[in-house]
N, C-alpha and C positions, 0 to 999 in steps of 0.2 A: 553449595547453595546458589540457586540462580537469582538474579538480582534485577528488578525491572531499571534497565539502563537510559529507557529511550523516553521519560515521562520529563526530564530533565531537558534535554535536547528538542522536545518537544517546545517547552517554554523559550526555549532559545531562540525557534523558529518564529515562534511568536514575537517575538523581539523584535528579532532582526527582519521582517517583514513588517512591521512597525515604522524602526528607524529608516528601513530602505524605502518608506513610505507605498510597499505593495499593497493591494487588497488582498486581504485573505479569506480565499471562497471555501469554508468548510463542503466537503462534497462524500456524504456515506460510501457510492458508488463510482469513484473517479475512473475508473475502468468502463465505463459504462460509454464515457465519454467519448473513446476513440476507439473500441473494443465490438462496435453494431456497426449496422448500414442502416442510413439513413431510410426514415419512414415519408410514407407522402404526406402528411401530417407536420410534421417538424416544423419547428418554428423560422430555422435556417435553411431554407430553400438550395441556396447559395452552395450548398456543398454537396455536391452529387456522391454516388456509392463510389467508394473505391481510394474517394481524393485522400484519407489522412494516414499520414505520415506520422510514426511513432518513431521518437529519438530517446535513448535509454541513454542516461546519465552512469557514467562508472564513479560509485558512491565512495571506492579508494583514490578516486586520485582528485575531486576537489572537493567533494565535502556538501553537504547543504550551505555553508555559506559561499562558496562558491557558484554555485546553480543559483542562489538567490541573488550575489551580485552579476550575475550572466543575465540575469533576467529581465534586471533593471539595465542594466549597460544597454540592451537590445529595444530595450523602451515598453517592455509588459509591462501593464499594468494590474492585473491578476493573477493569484498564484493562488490553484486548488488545492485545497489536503486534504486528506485523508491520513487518518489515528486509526488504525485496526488495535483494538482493543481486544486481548484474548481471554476466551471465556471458557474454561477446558472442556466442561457437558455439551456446549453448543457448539465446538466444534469439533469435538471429537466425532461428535453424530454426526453431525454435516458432512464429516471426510468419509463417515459411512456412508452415506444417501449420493454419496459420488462416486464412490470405488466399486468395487469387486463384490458380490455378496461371497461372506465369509459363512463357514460354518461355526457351530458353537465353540468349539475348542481356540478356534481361532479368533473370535473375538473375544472370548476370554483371555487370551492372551496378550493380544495386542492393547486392550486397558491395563492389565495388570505393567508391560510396560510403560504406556500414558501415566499413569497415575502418578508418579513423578511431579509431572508437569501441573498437577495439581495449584501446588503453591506459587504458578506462575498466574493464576486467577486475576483479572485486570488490570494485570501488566501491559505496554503497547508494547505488540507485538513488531508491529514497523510503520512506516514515515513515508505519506505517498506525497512527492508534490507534481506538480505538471503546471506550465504553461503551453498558450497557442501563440505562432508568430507564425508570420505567411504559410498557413494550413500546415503545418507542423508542429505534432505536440512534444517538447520539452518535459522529461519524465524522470524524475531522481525518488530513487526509494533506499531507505536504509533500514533495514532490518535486523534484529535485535538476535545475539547469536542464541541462546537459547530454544528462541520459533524456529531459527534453521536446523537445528538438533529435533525438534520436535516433528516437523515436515518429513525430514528423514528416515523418522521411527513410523510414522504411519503412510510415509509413501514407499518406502522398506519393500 
């Protein structure tokens, strides 16, 4: 039986970006953030195409409260999250509308083994945080091992 792990660790983060006095910027799309080039438009002029730098935090070796005491040690004062909250119909489709067109059999199949994951319905799936410090974004995700079993059966 899978077990929603990260609703818990969630509050923690909440916590503990409280007590480390961060701001916490809920953000639906935090990929969005450092993931485009820049439009003419934008509100930040200041950062031409090309400038950001993505730093990936290794989630084994210190943890979210690690990256959140890093963050403040370095003097951020903002720290984005994102909650992917999994929704098995809406994503199961979604990874269709991205992949491969299957035929019948085959995506008969590939639900019959999703369905499982059924019971994992509004569980969080994983833990995005990211900070900016001198145009480099700061990016820790912890992911919930059941969504990596899941990813696996329909990126398969």
């Amino acid at each position: 039986m899978r077990t929603d792990t990260l609703t818990d660790v969630a509050r923690e983060i909440e916590t503990g970006l409280a007590e480390l006095d961060l701001v916490n910027y809920p953000c639906g799309n935090l990929e969005m953030l450092w993931g485009r080039e820049p439009q003419e438009d934008d509100l930040l002029p200041d950062e031409p195409a090309g400038s950001c730098a993505v730093l990936e935090w290794d989630s084994a070796q210190e943890g979210w409260k690690g990256f959140l005491k890093t963050a403040k040690s370095l003097k951020a004062t903002v720290v984005y999250t994102k909650l992917k909250k999994f929704s098995w119909r809406q994503d199961f489709y979604e990874y269709l509308d991205e992949g491969d067109e299957l035929s019948a059999d085959e995506l008969a199949s590939l639900q019959v083994k999703a369905r499982p994951f059924q019971s994992c319905d509004g569980f969080v799936a994983y833990i995005l945080l990211a900070f900016k410090l001198n145009d480099v974004w700061h990016v820790y995700q912890e992911t919930a091992g059941w969504y990596k079993e899941y990813l696996d059966l329909v990126d398969g």
